[in-house]
C-alpha positions as CSV (number, residue, x, y, z in Angstrom):
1,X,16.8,21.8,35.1
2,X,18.4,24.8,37.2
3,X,16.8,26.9,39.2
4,X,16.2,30.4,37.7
5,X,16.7,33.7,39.8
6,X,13.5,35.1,41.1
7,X,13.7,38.7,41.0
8,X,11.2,38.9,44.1
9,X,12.9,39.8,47.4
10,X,11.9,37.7,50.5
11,X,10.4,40.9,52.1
12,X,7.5,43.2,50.9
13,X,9.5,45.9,48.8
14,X,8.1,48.7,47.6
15,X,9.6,49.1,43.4
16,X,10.3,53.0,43.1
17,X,9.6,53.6,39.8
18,X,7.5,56.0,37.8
19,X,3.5,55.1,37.6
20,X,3.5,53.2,40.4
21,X,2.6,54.0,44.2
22,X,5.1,53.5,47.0
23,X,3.8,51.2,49.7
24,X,2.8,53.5,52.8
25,X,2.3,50.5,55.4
26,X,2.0,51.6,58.7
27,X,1.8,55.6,58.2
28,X,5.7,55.6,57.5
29,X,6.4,58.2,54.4
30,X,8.2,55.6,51.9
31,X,11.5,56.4,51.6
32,X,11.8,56.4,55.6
33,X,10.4,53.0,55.4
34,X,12.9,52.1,52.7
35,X,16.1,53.5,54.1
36,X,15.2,51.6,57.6
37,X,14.9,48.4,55.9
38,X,17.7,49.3,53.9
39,X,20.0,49.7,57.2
40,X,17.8,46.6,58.8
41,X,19.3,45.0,56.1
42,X,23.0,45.9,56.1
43,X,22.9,45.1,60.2
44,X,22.0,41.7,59.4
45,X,23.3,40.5,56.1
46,X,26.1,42.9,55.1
47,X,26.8,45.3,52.7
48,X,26.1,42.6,49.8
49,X,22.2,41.5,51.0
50,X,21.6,45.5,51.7
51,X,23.1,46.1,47.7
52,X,20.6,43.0,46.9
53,X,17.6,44.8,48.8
54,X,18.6,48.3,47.3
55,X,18.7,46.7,43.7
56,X,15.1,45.5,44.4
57,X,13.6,48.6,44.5
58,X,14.8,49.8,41.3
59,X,14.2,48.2,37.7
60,X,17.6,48.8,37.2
61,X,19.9,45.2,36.5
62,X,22.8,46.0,38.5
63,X,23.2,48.2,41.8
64,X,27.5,48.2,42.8
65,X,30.0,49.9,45.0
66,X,32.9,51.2,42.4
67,X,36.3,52.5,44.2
68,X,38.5,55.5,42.3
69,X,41.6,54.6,41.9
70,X,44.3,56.2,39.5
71,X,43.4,55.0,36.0
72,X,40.9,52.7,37.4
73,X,37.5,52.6,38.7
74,X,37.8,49.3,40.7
75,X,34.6,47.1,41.7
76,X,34.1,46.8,44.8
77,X,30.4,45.1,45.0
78,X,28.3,44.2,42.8
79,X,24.7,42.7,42.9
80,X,23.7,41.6,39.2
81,X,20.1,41.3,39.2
82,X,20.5,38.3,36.3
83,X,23.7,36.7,38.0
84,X,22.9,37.0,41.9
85,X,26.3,34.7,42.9
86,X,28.2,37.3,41.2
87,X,29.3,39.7,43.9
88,X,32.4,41.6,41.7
89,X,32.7,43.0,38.7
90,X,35.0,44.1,35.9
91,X,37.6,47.0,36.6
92,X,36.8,49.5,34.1
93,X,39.6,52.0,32.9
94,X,38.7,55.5,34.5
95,X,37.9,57.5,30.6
96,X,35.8,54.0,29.6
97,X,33.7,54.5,33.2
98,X,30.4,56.4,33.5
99,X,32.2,57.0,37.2
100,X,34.4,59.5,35.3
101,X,31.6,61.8,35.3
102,X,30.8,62.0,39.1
103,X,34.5,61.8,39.9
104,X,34.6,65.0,37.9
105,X,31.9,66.8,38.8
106,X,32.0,65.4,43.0
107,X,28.2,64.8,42.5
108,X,25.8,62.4,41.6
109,X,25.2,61.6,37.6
110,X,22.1,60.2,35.9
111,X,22.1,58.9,32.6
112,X,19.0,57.7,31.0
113,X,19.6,56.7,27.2
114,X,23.3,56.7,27.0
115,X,22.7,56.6,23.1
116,X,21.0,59.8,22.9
117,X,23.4,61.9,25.7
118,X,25.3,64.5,24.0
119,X,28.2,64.5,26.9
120,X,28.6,60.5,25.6
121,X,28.8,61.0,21.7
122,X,32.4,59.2,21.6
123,X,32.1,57.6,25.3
124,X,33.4,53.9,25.6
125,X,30.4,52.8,27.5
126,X,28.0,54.7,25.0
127,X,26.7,51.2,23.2
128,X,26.8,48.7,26.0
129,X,26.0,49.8,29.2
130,X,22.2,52.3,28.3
131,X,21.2,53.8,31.9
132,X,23.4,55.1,34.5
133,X,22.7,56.4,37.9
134,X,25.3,57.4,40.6
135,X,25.8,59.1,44.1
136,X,29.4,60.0,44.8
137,X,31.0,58.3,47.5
138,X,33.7,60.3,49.7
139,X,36.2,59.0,52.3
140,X,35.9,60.3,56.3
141,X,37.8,63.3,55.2
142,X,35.6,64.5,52.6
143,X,37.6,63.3,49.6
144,X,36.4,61.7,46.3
145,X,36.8,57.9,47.2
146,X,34.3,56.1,44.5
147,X,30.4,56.1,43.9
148,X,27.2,53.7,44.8
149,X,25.1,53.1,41.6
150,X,22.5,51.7,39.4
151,X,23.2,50.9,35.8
152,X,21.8,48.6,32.9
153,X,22.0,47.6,29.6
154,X,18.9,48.7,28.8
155,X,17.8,52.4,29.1
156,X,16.0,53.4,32.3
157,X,14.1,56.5,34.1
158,X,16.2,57.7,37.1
159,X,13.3,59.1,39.2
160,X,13.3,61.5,41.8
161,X,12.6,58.7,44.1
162,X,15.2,56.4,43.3
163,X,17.5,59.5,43.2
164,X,16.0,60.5,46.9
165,X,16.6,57.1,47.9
166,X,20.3,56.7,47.1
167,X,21.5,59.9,48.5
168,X,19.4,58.8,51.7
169,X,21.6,55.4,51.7
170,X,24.9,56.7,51.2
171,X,25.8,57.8,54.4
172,X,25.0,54.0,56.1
173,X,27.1,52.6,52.8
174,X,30.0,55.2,53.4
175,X,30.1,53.9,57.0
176,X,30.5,50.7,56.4
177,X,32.7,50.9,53.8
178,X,35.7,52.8,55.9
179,X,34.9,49.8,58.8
180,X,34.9,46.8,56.4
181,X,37.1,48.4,53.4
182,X,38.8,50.8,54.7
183,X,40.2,54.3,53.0
């Protein structure tokens, strides 16, 4: 009998999702407290255990590092909540890629119900992947270069937190990115 993935992280992680509290150990406002364990992380296990550690404060399945390229949205990093070996996923043609809409509009995108989101009537992604939530990535000179997101197959809440939380985490994610992956 295989082991199954336990969803629990090894730490004490506070879940940022609606109706329930952040944990506000030591007098630390929670998303401080995040974002330091968050870089904590990234120092010591790389970009991969900080996407793991990001992805388990989130009810979201998958958290992943996606790359524009022309056409393309390439995966970069991916942390799959119910495959944890996996750490890449599938290229996805630009026009079939919820990336599309935060390369277009150079901001982040949420998408909650993908089924019942009038800009996706007769999008690719529209029956398969449900929820949808990026912050737009940009190179050291301030150009588009990819996004950092959560998405599932299932449709999800994208809360203020979680939103917070991202946009906190990009810069550290950007960083390492142009020193591991370059531009």
């Amino acid at each position: 009998m295989s082991q199954g993935y336990d969803p629990r992280p090894t730490r004490s992680v506070p879940r940022i999702i609606a109706g329930r509290e952040w944990n506000r150990a030591r007098g630390a406002s929670p998303l401080s407290e995040i974002v330091r364990t968050f870089e904590q992380t990234l120092q010591e296990q790389g970009i991969f255990g900080a996407l793991r550690y990001l992805n388990s404060t989130t009810e979201y399945r998958f958290t992943g590092i996606y790359r524009f390229e022309p056409d393309w949205v390439r995966s970069i990093l991916l942390f799959d909540r119910g495959n944890p070996h996996l750490q890449v996923g599938k290229d996805v043609p630009l026009q079939e890629s919820y990336c599309m809409l935060t390369a277009r509009d150079g901001a982040s995108c949420a998408i909650e119900d993908a089924q019942s989101d009038p800009r996706l009537l007769h999008h690719a992604a529209r029956e398969s992947v449900l929820s949808y939530y990026a912050v737009h990535l940009v190179n050291p000179e301030g150009l588009s270069w990819g996004t950092l997101c959560h998405f599932d197959f299932v449709p999800r809440r994208a809360t203020e937190e979680m939103k917070q939380l991202l946009e906190a985490v990009r810069p550290a994610v950007q960083r390492t990115l142009w020193a591991e992956v370059g531009v």
